[in-house]
TORSEFI-600760 format. One record per residue: x, y, z of N, C-alpha, C, O in turn. Coordinates in pm, whole numbers, plus 50000, padded with zeros to 5 digits. Layout:
# TORSEFI-600760
XYZXYZXYZXYZ...
END
This chain:
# TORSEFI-600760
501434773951325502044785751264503084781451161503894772351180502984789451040504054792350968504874799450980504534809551041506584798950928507264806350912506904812650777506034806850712507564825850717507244836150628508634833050539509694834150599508644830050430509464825850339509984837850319509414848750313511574833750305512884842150277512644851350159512354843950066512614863050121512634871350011514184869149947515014874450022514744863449842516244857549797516654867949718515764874849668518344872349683518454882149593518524869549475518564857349488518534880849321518724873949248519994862049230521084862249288519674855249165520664841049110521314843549000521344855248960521724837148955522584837548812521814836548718522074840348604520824831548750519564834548637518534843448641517384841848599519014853348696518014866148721516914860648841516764871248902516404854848884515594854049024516044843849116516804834149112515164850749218515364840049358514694829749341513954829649243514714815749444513754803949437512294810049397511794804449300511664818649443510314822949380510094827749273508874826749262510514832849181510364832548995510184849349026510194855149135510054853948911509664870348888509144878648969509294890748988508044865249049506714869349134506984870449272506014867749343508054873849331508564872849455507644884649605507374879749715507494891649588506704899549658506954914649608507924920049555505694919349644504834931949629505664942049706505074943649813506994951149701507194957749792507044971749756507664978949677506094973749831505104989049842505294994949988504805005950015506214985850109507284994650175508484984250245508234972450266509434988650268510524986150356510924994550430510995006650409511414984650583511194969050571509784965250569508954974050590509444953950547507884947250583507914945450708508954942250766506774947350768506024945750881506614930150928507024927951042506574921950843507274908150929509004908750973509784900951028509074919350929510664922651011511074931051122512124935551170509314931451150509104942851285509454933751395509154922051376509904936051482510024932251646509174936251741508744947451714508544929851888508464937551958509334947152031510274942152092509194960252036510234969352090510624968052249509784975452301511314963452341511194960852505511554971752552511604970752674511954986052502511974998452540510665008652562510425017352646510025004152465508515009952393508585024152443507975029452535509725030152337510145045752326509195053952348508235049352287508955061652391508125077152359507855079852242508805077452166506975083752194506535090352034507095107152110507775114252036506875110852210507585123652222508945124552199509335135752166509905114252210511625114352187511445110852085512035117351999510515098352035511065093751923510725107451743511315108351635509685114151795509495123951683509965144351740509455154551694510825143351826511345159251929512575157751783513165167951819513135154751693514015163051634513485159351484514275160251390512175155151465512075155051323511445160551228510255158651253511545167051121510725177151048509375173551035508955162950991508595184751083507205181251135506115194151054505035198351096506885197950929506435207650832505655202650689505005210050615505895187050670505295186050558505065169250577505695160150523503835168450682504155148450750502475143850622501585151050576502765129550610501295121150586500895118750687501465116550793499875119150658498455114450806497905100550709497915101250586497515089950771496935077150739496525069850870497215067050968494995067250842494165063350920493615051350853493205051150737493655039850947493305024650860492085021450985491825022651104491585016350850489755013950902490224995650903490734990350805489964989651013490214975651001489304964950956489514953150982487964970350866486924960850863486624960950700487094969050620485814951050673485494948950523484074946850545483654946850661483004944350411481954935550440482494915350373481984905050417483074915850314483724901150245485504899850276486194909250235485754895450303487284891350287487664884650128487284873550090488354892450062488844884249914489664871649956490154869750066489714862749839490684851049868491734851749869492404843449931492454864849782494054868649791494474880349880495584885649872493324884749981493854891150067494694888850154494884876750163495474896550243496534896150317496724905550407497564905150497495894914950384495744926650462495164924750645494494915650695495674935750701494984937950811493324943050860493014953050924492244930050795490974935250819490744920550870491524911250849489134919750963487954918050982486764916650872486434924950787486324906650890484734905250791484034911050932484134908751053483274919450846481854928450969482484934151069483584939651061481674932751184482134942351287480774936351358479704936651298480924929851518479574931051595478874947251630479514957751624477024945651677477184962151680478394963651809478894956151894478544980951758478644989351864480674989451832481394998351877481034981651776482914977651753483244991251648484184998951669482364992251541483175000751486483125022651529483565033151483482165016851661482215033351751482915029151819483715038151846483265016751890484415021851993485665017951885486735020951939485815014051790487395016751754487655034151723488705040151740486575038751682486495052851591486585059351752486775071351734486515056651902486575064752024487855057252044487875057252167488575052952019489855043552042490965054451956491875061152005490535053451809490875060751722491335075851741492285080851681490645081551820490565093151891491405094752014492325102752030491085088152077492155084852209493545083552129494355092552150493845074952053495305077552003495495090851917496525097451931494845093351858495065110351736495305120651852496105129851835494535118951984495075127152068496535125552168497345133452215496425116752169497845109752221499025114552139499705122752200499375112052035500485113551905500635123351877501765127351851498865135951868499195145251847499695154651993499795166951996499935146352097500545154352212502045152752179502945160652207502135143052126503475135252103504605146752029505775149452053503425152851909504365158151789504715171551839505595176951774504065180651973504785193552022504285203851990503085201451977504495214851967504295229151935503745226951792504255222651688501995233151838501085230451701501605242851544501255245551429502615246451647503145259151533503855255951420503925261951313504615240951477505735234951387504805221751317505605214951251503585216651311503555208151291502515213151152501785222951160502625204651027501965205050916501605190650860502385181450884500495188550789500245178950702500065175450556498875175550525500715173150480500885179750361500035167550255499705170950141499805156550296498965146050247498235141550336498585144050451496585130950309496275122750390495645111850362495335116050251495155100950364495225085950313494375080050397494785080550513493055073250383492155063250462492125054250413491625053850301492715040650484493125028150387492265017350484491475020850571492575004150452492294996750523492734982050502493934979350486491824972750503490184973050470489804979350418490204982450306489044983050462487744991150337487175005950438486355003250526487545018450427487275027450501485795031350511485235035850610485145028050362483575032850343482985023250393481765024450380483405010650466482694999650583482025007450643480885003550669482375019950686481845030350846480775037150756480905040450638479895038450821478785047950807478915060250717480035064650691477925065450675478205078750629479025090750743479965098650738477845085650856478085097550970479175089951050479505098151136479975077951070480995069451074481905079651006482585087551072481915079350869483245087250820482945100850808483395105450703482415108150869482105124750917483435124251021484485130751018482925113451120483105115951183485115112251220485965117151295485085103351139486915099851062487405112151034488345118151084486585115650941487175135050907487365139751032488535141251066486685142051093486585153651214487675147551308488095155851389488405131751323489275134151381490625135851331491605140851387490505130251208492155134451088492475152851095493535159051087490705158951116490935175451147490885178351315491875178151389490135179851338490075186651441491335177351557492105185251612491525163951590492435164951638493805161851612494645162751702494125158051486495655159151455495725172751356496805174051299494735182651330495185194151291495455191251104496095199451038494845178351040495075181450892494115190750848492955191050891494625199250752493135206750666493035198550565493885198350476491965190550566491185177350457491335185750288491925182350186490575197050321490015205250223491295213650139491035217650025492285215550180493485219450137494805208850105495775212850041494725196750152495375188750109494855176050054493815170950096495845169049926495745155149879495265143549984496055137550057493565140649981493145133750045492575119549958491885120249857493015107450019492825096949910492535085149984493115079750078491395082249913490385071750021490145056549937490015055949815490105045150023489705037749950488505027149949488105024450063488025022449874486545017749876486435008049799487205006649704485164997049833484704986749750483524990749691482794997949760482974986249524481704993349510480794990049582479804997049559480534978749703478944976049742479214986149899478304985849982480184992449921480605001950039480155017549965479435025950018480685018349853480545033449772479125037149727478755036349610478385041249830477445043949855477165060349810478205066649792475945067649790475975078749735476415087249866477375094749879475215082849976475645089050115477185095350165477635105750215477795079350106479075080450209480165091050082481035099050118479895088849980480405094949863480085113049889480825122649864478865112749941478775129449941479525131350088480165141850100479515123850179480675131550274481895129450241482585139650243482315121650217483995119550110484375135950028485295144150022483105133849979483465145749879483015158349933483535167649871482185162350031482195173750121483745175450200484415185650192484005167250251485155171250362486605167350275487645163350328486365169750117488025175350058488215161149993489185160549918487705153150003488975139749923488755142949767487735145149702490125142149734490445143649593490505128949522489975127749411491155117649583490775106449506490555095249593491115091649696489345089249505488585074649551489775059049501490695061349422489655049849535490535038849497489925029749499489975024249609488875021249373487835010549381488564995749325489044992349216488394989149450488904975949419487514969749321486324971049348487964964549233487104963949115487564946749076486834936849065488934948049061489814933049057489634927148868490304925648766488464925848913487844922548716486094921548712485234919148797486104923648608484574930748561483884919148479482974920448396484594906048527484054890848488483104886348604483774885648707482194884048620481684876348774482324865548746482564861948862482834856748675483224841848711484234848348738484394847448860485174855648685486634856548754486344860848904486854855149001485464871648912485364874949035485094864949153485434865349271484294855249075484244842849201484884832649221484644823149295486174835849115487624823949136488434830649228488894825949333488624844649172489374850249333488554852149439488864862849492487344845049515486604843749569486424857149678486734859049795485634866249554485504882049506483924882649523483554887549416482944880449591482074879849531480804893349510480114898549598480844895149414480354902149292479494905249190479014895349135479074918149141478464911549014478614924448954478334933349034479084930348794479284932148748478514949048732479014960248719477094944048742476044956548736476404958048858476694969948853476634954548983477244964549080478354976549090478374988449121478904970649063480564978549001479994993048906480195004948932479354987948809479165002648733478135007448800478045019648798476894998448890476505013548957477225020849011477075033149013478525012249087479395017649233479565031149107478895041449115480575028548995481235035048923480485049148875481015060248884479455047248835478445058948803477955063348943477005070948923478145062349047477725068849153479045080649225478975091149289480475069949158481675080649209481885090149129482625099049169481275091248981481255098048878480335106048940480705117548967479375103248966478245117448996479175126649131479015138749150479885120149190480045130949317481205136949281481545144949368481905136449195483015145849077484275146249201484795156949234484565135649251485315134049302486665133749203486655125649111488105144449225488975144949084489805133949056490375136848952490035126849081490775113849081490065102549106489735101649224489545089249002488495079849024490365068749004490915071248897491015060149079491585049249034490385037349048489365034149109491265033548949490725015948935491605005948933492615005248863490964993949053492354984749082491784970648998490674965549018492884965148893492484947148864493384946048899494284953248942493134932048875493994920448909494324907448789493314901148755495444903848734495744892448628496354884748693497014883848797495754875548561496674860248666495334850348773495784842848859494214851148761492824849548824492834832948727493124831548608492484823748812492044814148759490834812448656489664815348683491484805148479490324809548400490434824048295489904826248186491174830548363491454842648278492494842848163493684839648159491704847248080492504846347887492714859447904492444867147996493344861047780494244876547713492624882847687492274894547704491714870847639490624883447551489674889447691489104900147710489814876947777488574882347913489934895847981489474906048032491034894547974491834905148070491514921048015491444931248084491274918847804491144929247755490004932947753489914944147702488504926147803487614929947839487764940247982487604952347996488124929948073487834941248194488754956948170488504968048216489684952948096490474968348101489794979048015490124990848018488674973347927488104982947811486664987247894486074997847871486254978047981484724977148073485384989648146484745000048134487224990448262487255000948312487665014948245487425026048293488415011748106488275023548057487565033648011487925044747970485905025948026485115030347958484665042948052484275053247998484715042048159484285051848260486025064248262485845075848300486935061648237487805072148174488405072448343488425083448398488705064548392489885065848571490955072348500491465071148389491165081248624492155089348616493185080048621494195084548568493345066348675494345059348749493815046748737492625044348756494995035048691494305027548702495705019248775496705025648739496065009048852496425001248898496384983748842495364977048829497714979548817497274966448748497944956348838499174956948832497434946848923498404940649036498104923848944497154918648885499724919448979499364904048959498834898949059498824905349164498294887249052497814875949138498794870849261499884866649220498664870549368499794861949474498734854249578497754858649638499234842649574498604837449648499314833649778500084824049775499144839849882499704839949979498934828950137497844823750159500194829950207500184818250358498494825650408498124837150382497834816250473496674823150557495444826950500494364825750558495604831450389494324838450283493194824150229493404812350258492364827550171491484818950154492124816650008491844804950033492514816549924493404809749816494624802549862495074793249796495294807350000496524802050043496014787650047496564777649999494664788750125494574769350160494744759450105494864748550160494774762449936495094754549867496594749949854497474756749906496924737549778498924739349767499174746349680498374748149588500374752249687500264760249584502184763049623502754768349719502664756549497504514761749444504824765949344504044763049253506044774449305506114777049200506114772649103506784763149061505184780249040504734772848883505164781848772504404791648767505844782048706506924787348586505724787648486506214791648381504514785548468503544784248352502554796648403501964804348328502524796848530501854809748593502644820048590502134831148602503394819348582504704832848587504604837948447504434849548409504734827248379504864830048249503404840348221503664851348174502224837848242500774836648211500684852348233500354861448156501074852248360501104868648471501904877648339501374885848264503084873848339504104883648264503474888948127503474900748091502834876048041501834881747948501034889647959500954899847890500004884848084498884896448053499494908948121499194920048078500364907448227500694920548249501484928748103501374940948118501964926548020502314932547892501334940447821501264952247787500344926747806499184928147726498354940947799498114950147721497794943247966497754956147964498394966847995497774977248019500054966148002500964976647981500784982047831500664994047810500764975747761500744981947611499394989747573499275000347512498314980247631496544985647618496594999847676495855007847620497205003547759496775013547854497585025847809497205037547798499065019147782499765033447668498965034147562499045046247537498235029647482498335029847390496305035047400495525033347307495995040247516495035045947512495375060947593494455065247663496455067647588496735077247673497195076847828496935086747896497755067447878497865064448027499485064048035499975056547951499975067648080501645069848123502075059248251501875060048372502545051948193503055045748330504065051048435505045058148410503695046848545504295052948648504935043248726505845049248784504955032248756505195018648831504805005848738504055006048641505244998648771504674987548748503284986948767502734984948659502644987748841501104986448876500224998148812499234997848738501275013048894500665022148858500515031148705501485036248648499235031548660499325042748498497905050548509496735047648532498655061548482497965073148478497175081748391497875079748292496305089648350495865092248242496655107348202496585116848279497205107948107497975116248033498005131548072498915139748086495905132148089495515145948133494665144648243493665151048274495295134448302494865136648464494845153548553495415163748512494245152548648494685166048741495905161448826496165149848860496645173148854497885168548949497585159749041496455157249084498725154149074498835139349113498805144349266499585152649314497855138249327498305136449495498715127649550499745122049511497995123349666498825110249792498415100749668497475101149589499865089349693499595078749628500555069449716501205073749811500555058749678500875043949784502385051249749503125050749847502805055749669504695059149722504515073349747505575075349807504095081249746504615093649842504305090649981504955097950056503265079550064502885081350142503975069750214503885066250332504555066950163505955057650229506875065950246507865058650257507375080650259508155083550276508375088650449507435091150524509335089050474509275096950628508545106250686507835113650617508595107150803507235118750853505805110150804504845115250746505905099950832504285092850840503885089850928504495081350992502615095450980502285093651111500375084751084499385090351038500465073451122499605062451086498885062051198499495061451305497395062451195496445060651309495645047751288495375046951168495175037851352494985022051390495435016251390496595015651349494645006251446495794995151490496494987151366497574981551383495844987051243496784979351099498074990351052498824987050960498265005351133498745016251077500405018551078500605027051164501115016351044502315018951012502715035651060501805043451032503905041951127504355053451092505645052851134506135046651227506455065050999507775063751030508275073851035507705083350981509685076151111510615080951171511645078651119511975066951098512565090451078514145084651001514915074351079515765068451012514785070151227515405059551288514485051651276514835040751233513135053151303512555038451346511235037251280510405045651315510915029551200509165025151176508555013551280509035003251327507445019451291507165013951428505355010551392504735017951315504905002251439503244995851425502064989851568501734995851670501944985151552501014976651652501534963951595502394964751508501034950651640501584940251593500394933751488499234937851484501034921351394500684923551259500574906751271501304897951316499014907451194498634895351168498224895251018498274905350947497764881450972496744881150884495484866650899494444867150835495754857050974494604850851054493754856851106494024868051151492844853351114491224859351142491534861551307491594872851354491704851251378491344850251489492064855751566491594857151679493504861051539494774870551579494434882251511495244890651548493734886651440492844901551393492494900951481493184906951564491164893751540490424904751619490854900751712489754900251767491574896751793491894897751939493124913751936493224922052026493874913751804494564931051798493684939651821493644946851921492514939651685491034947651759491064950351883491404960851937490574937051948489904943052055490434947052161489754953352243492164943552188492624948152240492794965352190492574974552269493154967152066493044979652035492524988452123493164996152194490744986652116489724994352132489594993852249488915003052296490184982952354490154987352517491204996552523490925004152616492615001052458493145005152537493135017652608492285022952537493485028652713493745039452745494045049252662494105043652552494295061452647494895070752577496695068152623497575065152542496875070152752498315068452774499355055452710500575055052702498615048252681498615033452578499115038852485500205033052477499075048152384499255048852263500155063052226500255068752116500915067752393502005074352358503225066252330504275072652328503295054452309505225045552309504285040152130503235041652068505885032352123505645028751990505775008552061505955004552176505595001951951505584988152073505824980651981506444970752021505554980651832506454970151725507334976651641506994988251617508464972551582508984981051493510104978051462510444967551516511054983851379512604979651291513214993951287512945003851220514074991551378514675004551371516235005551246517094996951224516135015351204516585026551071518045027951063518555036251138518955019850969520265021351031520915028650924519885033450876521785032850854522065044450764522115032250645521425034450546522905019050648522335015050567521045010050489520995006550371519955010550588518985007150531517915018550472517045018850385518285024550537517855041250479518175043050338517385048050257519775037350301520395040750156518905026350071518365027149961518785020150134518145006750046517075011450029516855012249908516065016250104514315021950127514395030550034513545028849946515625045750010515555057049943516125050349781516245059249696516385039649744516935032849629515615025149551515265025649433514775014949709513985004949624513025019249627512905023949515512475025249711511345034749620511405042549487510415044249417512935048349450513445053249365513115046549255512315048449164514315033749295513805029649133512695019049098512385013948990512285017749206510085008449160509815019849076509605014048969509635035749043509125042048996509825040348861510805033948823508715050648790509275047848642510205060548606510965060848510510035070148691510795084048700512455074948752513305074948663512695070548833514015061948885514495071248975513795078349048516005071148968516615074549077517475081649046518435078448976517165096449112518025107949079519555111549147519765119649237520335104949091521565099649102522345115149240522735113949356522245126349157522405137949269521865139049332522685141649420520915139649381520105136249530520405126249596520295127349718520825114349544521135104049635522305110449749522385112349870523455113149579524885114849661524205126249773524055120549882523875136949777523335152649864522695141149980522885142850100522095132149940521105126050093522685116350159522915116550280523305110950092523825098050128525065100050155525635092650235525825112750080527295110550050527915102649969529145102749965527255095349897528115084749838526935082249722525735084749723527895075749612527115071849484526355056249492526775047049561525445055849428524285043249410525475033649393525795027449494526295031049259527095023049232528045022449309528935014049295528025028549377529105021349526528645019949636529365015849726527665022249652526685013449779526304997949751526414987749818525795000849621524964986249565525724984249403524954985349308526784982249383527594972849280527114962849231526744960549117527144954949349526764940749280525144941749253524674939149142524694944049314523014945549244522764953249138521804950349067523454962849112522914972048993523884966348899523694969848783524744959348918525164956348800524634939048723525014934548615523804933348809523054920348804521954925948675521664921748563521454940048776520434941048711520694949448557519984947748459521664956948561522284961548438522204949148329521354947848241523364939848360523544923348304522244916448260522324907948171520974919348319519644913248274519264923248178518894915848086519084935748132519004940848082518054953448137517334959448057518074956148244516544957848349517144972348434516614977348533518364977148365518294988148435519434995848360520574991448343518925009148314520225018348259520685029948329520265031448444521595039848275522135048948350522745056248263523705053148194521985069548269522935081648173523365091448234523415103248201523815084048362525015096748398524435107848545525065114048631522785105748512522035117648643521035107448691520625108348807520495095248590519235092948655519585072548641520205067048550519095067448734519165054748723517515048948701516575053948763517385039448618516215038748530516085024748503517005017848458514795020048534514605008748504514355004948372514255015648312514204996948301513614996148162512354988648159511814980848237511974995048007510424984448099510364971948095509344966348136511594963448038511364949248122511644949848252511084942048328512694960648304512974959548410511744963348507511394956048600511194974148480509584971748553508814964048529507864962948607508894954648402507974943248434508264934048539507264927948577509714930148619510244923648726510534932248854511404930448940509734940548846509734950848970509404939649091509644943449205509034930349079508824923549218509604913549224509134904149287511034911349165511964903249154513294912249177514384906949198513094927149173514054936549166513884941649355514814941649435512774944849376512764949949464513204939949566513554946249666513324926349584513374914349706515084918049692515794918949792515554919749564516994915849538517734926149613518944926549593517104936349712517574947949720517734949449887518394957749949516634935049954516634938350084517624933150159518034922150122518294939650284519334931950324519534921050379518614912950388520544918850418520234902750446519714901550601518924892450625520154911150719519154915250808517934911150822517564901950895517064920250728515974917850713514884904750637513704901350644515984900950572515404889350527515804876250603515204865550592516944878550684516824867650837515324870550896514584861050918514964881850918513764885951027512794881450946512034873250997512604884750831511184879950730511484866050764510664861150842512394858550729512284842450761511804837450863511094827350868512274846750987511914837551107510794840251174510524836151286509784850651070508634856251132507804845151123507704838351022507044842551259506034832351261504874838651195504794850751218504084834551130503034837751079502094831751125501964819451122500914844251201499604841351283498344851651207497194851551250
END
């Protein structure tokens, strides 16, 4: 086992020992700062005083058909038969559990919902019927009335599974696509082929599903400015509502990790380019940025669940990879990314009881300061920022006197302004959104990220 390297605030030279590229934070705290809980609270105490009028529902499918080389996620390659019905009767056993948890069906609402994974379209057509029928019938979401947002690989996005997606309400699909090179695709050891993808793509087009994102990836071994402006013109051509632009990380455990791999100031550099190169491509075809990653198309349809509304409180997460939080406590199952510590979570998963999955059993509980940090780094990762009166109304107290020395680091780099209502990154400062966001976590938590063994 490894330990999980320290997330550092910035230095005097604007980053920590890891350069620009420090980590992806899309929530806090991270899961490696979870504990086991030795109380393993009630989900009935732990959710009896919390607003239960407007919650996310997210259900994580734990399986893929390929594992990528820069994955990191909580999946499985395949599934033996018969694993992915009893997780989906496992699945159930807990949706009924939690939803005993949350109380009087009078007070309880769902106002978003999210099937992530892995890869959710792994499951069958009649597999994800049957996902619907328990996100409805037993935690009570209406699919068909709320922002439902699913995600998929094209050799999973099948027409089948696409017409029940799009029968039971989902408004947007999310196709890991990465790049529309097969050699790139088989350096991030992606494997692929090109005429797949646009069938996948012309098949999510036929089921008029309203929101198509598309996810790459820069920074791929081999990849030039002219191959990066290929794949972004190959996905524009199909017109995504959304497109997503992630750098490259090569992380502990993953099939790219195996290699050595330290910071390299020529890769940083490489990333920061092409990420420019398609920040500018993508304004400059109608797309509004929204995040660093995230840009949008100008005349998109209203925006639903997306990876930051669905981080906010009142998230209530079904499997075992599933996250949900509570203004005191976010709480999980326990968290791997080795193969062989996956599926033994699996399979413990899928034996357990229903009464199993009323306590919460990993987790980081919520202290007022870290609440001020979570409601700050989501704030300002966005390109909207941070609405300075709402803070004070949530917090009592102003941004610049919670966090001084950080906002004024980042002021000093040039990476963040302020006119008085809204705190705002600039867009260099969102180009270092993953050098901004580490600089922000406390030191708490980045003791716990350090000393997390990694299995």
């Amino acid at each position: 086992m490894t330990t999980a390297p320290t997330a550092s605030p910035l230095t005097d030279d604007g980053y920590g020992p890891a350069g620009p590229y420090q980590s992806y934070v899309y929530a806090y705290p991270h899961k490696t700062a979870y504990r086991r809980l030795p109380d393993r609270p009630a989900l009935r105490e732990l959710w009896a005083a919390e607003p239960k009028d407007a919650l996310s529902l997210y259900l994580h499918i734990p399986f893929c058909e390929v594992r990528c080389g820069f994955c990191n996620l909580f999946t499985r390659i395949g599934a033996p038969d018969g694993l992915t019905g009893a997780y989906l009767d496992a699945l159930d056993r807990q949706a009924g559990a939690v939803r005993d948890a949350l109380g009087d069906t009078g007070t309880v609402r769902f106002a978003t919902a999210a099937f992530g994974g892995g890869t959710p379209t792994f499951l069958t057509a009649a597999e994800l019927d049957r996902l619907c029928d328990i996100a409805e019938h037993r935690m009570g979401a209406d699919l068909r009335a709320v922002p439902l947002s699913v995600e998929a690989s094209p050799a999973t996005a099948t027409a089948d599974r696409l017409e029940v997606l799009a029968a039971r309400g989902a408004t947007r699909l999310s196709l890991g696509v990465q790049s529309f090179d097969d050699t790139e695709a088989r350096a991030a050891v992606r494997p692929q082929r090109r005429a797949d993808v646009e069938a996948a793509l012309g098949r999510i087009r036929d089921a008029r599903l309203p929101v198509l994102n598309v996810d790459l990836i820069y920074g791929i071994d081999g990849q030039t400015d002219a191959s990066w402006l290929r794949s972004l013109d190959a996905a524009l051509a199909w017109r995504p509502e959304e497109l997503y632009l992630y750098p490259l990380y090569i992380r502990p455990l993953t099939g790219l990790g195996r290699r050595a791999h330290a910071p390299d100031p020529a890769w940083d550099a490489l990333r920061l380019r092409l990420y420019r190169l398609g920040r500018d491509h993508l304004l400059a075809h109608g797309y509004e940025q929204r995040s660093m990653r995230m840009f949008r198309r100008a005349d998109a349809p209203p925006e639903g669940a997306d990876d930051y509304a669905c981080q906010s409180d009142g998230m209530i997460g079904l499997g075992c990879g599933a996250r949900s939080y509570t203004a005191r406590l976010h709480y999980s199952f326990d968290y791997a990314v080795g193969m062989h510590r996956i599926r033994s979570i699996i399979d413990d998963y899928v034996a357990r009881p229903a009464e199993d999955f009323a306590h919460a059993e990993y987790g980081r509980r919520m202290d007022a300061d870290e609440s001020r940090r979570r409601h700050l780094l989501q704030s300002l990762l966005q390109a909207d920022g941070l609405d300075v009166a709402d803070y004070r109304a949530r917090f009592g107290s102003a941004p610049e006197e919670d966090f001084r020395a950080e906002l004024g680091r980042f002021a000093d780099r040039g990476w963040l302004t302020d006119d008085g209502t809204t705190l705002r990154l600039t867009p260099e400062g969102l180009a270092h959104s993953d050098a901004v966001g580490p600089a922000l976590f406390s030191a708490a938590v980045r003791s716990a990220m350090a000393a997390y063994e990694r299995k």
